[in-house]
N, C-alpha and C positions, 0 to 999 in steps of 0.2 A: 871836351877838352878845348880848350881855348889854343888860338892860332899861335903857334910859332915855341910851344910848349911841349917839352917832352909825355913822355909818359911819366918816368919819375918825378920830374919839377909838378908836373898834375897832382901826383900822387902825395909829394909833400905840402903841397896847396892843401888839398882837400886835411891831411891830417892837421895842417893849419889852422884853418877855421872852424873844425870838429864839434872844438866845447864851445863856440861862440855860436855856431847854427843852432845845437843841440840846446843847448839854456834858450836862444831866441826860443825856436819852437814850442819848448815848456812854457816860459812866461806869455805866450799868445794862446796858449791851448789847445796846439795842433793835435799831441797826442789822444788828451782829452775826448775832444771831438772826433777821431779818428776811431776812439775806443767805444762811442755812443755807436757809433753803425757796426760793428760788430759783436758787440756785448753791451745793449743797450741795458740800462738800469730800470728797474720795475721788471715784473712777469706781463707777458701778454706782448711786447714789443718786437716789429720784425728785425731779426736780426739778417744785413745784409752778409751777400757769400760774395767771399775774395776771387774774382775772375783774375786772380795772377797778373794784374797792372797795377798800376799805380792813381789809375782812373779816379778812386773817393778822395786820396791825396790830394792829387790836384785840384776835385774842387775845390775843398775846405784849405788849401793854399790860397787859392783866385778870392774867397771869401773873408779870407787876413789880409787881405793886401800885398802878398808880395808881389813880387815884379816877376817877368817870364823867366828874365836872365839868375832872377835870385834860385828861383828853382830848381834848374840843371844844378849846379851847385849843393843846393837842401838836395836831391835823390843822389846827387854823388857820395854825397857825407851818410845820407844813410845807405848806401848799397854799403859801404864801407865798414855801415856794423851790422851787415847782414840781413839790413831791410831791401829786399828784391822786388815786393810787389806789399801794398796794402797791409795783408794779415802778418805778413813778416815782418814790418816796420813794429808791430805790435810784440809780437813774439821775441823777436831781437836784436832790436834797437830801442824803444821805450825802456825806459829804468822801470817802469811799474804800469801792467795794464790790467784790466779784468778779464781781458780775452785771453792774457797769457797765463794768469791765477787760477783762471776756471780750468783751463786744459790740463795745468799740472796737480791740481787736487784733484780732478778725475782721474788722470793718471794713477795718484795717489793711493787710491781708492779702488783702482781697476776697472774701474770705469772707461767707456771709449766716447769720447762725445764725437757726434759727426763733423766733419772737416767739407770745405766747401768742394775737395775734390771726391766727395761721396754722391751729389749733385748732379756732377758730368756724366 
């Protein structure tokens, strides 16, 4: 939150810039890229497991170019739609992922696929 900013004036900030973050990050390919590490495309690929941070985020931010300041900012707009950490930015903040299509058509199907808190 920025100096001298309430909580709500934050709050209507962050709902402010929302569709403007959220199209940036589409037209750069955040999600994209984001979606290659955990549901990478072809068979044989490792797929990485979500340590509940924002850790692969932030690289492939540092790798677009944004700035440090732009970023608190992008993780506020997505904690906003319920991306808390990596696998959830996928899950529920991405308008369309692989990671999140694969998990609900196993679902579908009754299928369980393992989840990165199977790991720990």
């Amino acid at each position: 939150m920025r100096d001298g900013q309430s909580d709500h004036e934050h709050t209507e900030f962050i709902a402010a810039i929302s569709d403007d973050v959220m199209k940036c990050l589409v037209s750069r390919g955040f999600f994209e890229k984001l979606d290659s590490h955990f549901c990478p495309k072809g068979d044989g690929k490792e797929r990485a497991l979500c340590d509940h941070s924002y850790r692969i985020s932030k690289l492939i931010l540092a790798e677009l170019g944004f700035q440090t300041e732009d970023v608190d900012e992008i993780f506020d707009v997505l904690r906003s739609k319920g991306g808390f950490c990596d696998c959830e930015i996928l899950y529920n903040a991405a308008e369309e992922s692989r990671l999140k299509a694969e998990y609900w058509t196993s679902a579908r199907e009754g299928r369980r696929r393992p989840t990165s808190q199977d790991a720990q």
